[in-house]
C-alpha angles and dihedrals in degrees: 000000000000094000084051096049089045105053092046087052093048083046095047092056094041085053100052089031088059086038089059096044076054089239081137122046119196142043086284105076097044084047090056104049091046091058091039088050092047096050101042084052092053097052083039092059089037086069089054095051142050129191116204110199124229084258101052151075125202132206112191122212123209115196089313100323115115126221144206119285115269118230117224110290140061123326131188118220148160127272090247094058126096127199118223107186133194122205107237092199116107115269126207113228111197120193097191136110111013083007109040106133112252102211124168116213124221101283079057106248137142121258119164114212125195114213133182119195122195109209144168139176129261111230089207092070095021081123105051084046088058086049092052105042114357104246146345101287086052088042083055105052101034098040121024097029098041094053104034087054084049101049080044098057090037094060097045096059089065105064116059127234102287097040090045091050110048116323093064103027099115095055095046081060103048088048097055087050083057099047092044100056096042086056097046114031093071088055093057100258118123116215104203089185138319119221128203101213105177144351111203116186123228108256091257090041085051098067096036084054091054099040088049098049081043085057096052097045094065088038086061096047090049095050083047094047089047094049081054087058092051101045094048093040081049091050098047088046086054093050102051082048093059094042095050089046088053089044090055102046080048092059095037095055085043098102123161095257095059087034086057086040101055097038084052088055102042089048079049089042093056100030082068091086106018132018111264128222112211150161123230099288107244086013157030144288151071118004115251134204102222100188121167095205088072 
């Protein structure tokens, strides 16, 4: 940009220097050097100024020197430094299509999980970011998209088919949000949420996940059919307990003097309408007319 600055300028003079030797006759040649000197002035200022935008940190480099982080505003600099600047707005980072993450889970199958990170870069260690890849596009790919495709694939291959595939889905997700920001937020980068989007089986893996929840579907009605059983046999056995226990309070309070009692009142209880023909209740003897109109 210097260079640049420097020949218009050097243009701008030759032409008004040959216009006033009257070399060039005509508007157009001192046209021509005015708007060669001006903007040869503007780049030239250019290489002595920097702006920063509100949503961006800058890290200047100085023949190979680099420099603190500039805030967002106008810096003054030297023509040798360059500004590398980093966007400090949250970017999406979606791993689907060409880039969707192939895991395999701990039975070994295929499963294919589509993620998408929202990340941005810390200012504070925008220059240690620089120092360590160059600039945001580079911060990107060799840090936010090569560990997050490895704590991915790590996660997955602890979980087995089903559970990669739909049952423990939420807290793969959850886990790989966690992994994530404990890897990357030392490293400046601020991960503002990862979402696992979708987790798509391989075709083979596809039947073997189906045939397997089918499996445990009917596992879990026979082990619901069988605890029926239980319950019902449990209740039942309860029941004839209690039923036993009653029977034998009842022939243990049975002595002969209730026994005599109660076989006095029924033959009263039914004399009240007939005569009734009887023998001596508990014993023998004569029988007797027990009638309760006389």
């Amino acid at each position: 940009m210097l260079l640049i600055s420097v020949i218009l300028l050097v243009v701008g003079v030759v032409l008004l220097v040959l216009r006033w030797r009257e070399v060039f006759d005509g508007r157009a040649a001192v046209f021509g050097g005015l708007a060669s000197l001006l903007l040869g002035l503007g780049l030239g200022l250019t290489t002595f100024a920097h702006v920063v935008q509100p949503t961006e940190v800058g890290v200047p480099t100085t023949l190979g020197k680099v420099g603190s982080a500039w805030q967002p505003g106008l810096h003054l600099k030297s023509p040798l430094t360059d500004v590398t600047t980093f966007s400090t707005r949250p970017v999406d980072l979606n791993l689907t299509g060409d880039t969707t993450v192939e895991v395999r889970s701990s039975e070994g199958g295929v499963l294919y999980a589509d993620v998408t990170l929202k990340w941005s870069i810390d200012p504070k260690h925008a220059v240690d970011l620089y120092k360590l890849a160059g600039s945001e596009g580079a911060v990107q790919q060799r840090l936010v998209y090569s560990d997050t495709r490895e704590i991915i694939r790590n996660v997955f291959a602890r979980y087995t088919n089903v559970e990669g595939y739909s049952s423990k889905r939420e807290a793969i997700s959850s886990e790989i949000d966690k992994l994530v920001v404990e890897r990357l937020t030392p490293r400046g980068i601020v991960v503002n949420g990862v979402n696992l989007r979708n987790v798509k089986p391989s075709d083979s893996l596809q039947k073997a996940i189906e045939a397997k929840i089918q499996q445990d579907q009917a596992t879990a009605q026979a082990q619901a059919s069988v605890a029926t059983a239980k319950a019902e046999a449990e209740k039942k056995k309860i029941e004839a307990e209690a039923q036993a226990n009653a029977n034998q309070l009842i022939a243990n309070s049975l002595t002969d003097k209730i026994l005599l009692s109660q076989c006095i009142e029924a033959f009263k209880a039914a004399a009240e309408k007939n005569p009734v023909y009887a023998s001596p209740c508990g014993g023998t003897g004569t029988p007797v007319i027990v009638d309760s109109k006389r």
